[in-house]
C-alpha positions in Angstrom: -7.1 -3.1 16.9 -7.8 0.8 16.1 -10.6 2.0 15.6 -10.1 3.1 12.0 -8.9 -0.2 11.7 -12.2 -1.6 13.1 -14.2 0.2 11.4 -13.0 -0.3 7.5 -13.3 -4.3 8.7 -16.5 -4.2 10.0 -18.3 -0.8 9.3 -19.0 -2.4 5.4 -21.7 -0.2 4.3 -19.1 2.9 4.3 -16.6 3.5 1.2 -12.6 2.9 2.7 -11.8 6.6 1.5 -14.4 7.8 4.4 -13.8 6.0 7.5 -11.4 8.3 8.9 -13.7 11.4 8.1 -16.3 9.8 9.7 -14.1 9.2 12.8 -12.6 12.7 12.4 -16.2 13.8 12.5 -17.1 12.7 16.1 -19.5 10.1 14.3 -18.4 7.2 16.0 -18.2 6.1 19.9 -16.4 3.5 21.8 -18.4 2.8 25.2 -20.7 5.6 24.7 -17.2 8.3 24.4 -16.3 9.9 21.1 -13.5 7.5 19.4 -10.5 9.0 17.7 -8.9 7.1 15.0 -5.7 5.4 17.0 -8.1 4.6 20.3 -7.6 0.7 20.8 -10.9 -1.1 20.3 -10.9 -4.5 22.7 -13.4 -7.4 21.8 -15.6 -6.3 24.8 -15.8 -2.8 23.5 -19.4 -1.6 21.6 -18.9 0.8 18.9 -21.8 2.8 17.8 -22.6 5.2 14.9 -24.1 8.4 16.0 -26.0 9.9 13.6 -27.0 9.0 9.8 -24.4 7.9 7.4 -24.3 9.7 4.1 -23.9 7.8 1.1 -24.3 4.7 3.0 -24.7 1.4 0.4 -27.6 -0.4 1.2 -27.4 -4.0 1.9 -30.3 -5.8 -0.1 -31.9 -9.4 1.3 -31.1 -11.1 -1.8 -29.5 -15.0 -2.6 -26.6 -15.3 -4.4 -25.7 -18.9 -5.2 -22.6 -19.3 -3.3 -19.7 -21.6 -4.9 -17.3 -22.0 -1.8 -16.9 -20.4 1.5 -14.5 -20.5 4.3 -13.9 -18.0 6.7 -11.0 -16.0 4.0 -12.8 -15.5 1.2 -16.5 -16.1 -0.4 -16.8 -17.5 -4.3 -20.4 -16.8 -5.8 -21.7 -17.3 -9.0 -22.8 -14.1 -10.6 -26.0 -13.4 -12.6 -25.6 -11.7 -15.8 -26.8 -8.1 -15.7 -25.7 -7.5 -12.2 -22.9 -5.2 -11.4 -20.1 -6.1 -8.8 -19.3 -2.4 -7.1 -22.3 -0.1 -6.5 -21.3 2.6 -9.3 -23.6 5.5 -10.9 -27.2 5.0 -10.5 -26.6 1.6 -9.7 -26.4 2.0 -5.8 -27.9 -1.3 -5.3 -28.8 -4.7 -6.5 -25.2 -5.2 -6.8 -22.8 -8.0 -5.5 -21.9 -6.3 -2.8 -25.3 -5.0 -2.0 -26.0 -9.0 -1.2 -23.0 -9.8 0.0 -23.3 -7.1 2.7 -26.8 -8.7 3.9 -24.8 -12.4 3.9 -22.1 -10.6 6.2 -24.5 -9.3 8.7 -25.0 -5.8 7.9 -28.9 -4.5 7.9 -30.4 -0.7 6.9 -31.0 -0.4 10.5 -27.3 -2.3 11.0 -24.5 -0.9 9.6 -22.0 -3.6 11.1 -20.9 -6.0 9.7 -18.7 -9.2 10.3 -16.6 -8.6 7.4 -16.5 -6.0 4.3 -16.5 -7.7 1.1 -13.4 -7.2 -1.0 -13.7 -8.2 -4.8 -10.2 -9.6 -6.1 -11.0 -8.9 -9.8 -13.3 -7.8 -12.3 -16.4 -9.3 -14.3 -18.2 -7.3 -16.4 -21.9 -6.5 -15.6 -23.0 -9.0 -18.2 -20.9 -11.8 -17.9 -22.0 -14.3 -15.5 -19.8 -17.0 -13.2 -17.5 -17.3 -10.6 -16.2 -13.8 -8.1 -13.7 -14.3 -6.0 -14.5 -12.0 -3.3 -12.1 -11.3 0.3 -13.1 -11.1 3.2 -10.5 -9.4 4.9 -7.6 -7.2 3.6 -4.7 -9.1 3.9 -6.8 -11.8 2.1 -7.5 -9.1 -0.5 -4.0 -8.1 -0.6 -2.3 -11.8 -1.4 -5.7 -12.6 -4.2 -4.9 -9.2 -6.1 -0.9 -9.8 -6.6 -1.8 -13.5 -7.1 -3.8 -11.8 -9.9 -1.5 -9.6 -11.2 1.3 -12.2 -11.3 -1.0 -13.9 -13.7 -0.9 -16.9 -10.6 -4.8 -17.4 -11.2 -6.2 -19.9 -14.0 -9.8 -18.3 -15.5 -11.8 -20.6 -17.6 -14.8 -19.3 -19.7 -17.3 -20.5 -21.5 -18.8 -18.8 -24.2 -21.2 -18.9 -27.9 -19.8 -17.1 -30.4 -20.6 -15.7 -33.6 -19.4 -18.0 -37.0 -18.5 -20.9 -37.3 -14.5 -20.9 -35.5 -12.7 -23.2 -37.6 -10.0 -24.8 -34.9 -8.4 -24.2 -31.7 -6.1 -21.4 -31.3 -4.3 -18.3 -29.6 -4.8 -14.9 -29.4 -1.7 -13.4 -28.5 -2.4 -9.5 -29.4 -1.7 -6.5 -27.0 -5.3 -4.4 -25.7 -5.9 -0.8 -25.3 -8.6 1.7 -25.4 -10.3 1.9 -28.8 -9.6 5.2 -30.5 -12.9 4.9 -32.3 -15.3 4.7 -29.1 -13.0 5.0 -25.6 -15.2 2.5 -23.4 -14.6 -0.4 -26.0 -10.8 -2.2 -26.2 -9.3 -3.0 -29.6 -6.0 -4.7 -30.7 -3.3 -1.5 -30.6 0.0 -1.8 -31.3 1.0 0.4 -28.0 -1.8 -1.7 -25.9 -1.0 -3.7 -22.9 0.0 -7.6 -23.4 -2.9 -10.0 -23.5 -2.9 -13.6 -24.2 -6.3 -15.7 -24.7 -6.3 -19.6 -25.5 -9.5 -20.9 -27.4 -11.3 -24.5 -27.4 -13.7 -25.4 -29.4 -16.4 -27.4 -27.4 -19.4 -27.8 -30.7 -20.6 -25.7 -33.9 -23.9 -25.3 -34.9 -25.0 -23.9 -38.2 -24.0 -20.2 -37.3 -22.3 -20.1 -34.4 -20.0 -22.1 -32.0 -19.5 -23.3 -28.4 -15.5 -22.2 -27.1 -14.0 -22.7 -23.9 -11.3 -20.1 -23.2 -8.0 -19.1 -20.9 -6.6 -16.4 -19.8 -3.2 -16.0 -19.1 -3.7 -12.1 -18.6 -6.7 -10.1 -16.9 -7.3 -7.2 -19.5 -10.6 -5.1 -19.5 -13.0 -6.9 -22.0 -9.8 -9.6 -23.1 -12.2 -12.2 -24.1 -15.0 -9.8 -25.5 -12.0 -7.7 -27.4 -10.0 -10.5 -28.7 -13.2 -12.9 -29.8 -14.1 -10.1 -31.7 -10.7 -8.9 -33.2 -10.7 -12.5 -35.2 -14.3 -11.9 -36.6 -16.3 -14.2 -33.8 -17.8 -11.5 -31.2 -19.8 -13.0 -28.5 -23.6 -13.7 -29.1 -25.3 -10.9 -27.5 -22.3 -8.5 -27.2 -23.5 -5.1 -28.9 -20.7 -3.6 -28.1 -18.0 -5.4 -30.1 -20.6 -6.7 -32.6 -21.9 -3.1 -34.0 -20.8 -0.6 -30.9 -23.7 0.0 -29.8 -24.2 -0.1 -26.0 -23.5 -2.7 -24.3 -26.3 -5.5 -23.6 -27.5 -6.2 -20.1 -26.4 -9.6 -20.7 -23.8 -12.1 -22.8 -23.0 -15.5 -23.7 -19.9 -15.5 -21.8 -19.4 -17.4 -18.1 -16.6 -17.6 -15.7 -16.9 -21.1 -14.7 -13.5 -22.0 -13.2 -11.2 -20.6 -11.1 -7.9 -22.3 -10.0 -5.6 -20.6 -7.5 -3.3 -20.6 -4.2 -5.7 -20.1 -0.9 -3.4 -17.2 0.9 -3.6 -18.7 4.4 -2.2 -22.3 3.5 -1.2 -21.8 -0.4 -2.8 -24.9 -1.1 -4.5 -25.1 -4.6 -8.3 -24.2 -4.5 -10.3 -25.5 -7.7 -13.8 -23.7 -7.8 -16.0 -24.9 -11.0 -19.2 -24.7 -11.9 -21.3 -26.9 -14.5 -21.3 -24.8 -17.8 -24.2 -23.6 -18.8 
């Protein structure tokens, strides 16, 4: 392959965006020669990095439990209170930042033998299953999968009240016009569909299993708490305060179509 195609594969600890920089830069060698980006790289070849990397994630020695694995794509069961993406100050600790170390990479190692490739979203505190890619082709087939609405989600989550009976939330989501970072029921929003179970009450709160048939920011957070039953520990939707490090809310199924043989891959986990 190329060696800017090399290096966004394997060269993990450095953002996409600045692998052909880097290469521009003379930062990279095939052999022990400087590489340019369209120089072939054969599997006898050694690449090298000469030089520090800026803003070079860190990979951190830390275990994530690990759902299902194959040589595609990794599922892992995130904690609460850990983000996916390195973002802000957050620069590890991160699902990536462990994934990296379980791909290979070191801080004295930037290579690894794949680059982990989230194919959706789960906020920082809600816990359960990540479908991650491990190459981009993978990555490309899991997001349209996605965004066809081709991938069954199943939560688990305590909510406030008591919820009288099953039901639907059919009610479009957009950006709250009262605090920007929260998503409310608009009537301009985006469509967004959430089916409710309910598993057991208790005096002042119950136990709900949901759906999704769409993947909008905060669906279940937003719609739980649009019918008066916001998640336990969700500060956010409850007063709009900021957010807690942690919910009762956990991703504990995924069904979909594995890209290489489209045959259906169930991934669950025992609630908790």
């Amino acid at each position: 392959m190329r060696l800017v195609d090399y290096a966004k594969a394997h060269l993990a600890v450095v953002d996409v965006p600045a692998i052909g920089p880097l290469i521009a830069a003379g930062a990279l060698t095939i052999n022990g020669r400087v590489g340019r980006i369209a120089d072939p790289v054969e599997a006898s070849d050694v690449v090298d990095v000469t030089g520090p990397l800026a803003n070079a994630l860190v990979p951190c020695p830390m275990t994530l439990p690990i759902a299902y694995e194959d040589d595609d794509l990794i599922v892992v069961d995130k904690p609460a209170g850990m983000h996916v993406h390195p973002i802000g100050p957050y620069r590890d600790g991160t699902v990536i930042n462990a994934l990296l170390t379980h791909a290979g990479a070191r801080s004295d190692h930037p290579w690894a033998r794949w680059r982990p490739r989230p194919a959706h979203r789960l906020d920082r505190a809600t816990s359960g299953l990540l479908l991650v890619a491990k190459h981009a082709e993978t990555h490309d087939a899991l997001r349209l999968a996605f965004e066809r609405d081709e991938v069954r989600r199943r939560y688990r989550a305590v909510v406030e009240g008591v919820v009288a009976s099953d039901g639907t939330i059919d009610a479009p989501l957009g950006r709250d016009p009262t605090l920007p970072y929260r998503r409310a029921v608009v009537t301009d929003g985006e469509h967004a569909v959430t089916h409710y179970t309910v598993v057991a009450r208790e005096a002042s709160r119950t136990v709900v299993e949901l759906t999704l048939e769409t993947g909008r920011t905060h669906q279940i957070r937003a719609h739980m708490a649009s019918i008066g039953h916001p998640i336990v520990g969700d500060t956010l939707y409850a007063t709009g305060e900021a957010s807690a490090p942690a919910i009762e809310l956990r991703a504990f199924e995924l069904v979909f179509a594995h890209p290489r043989d489209h045959a259906t891959l169930t991934i669950k986990l025992l609630p908790s």
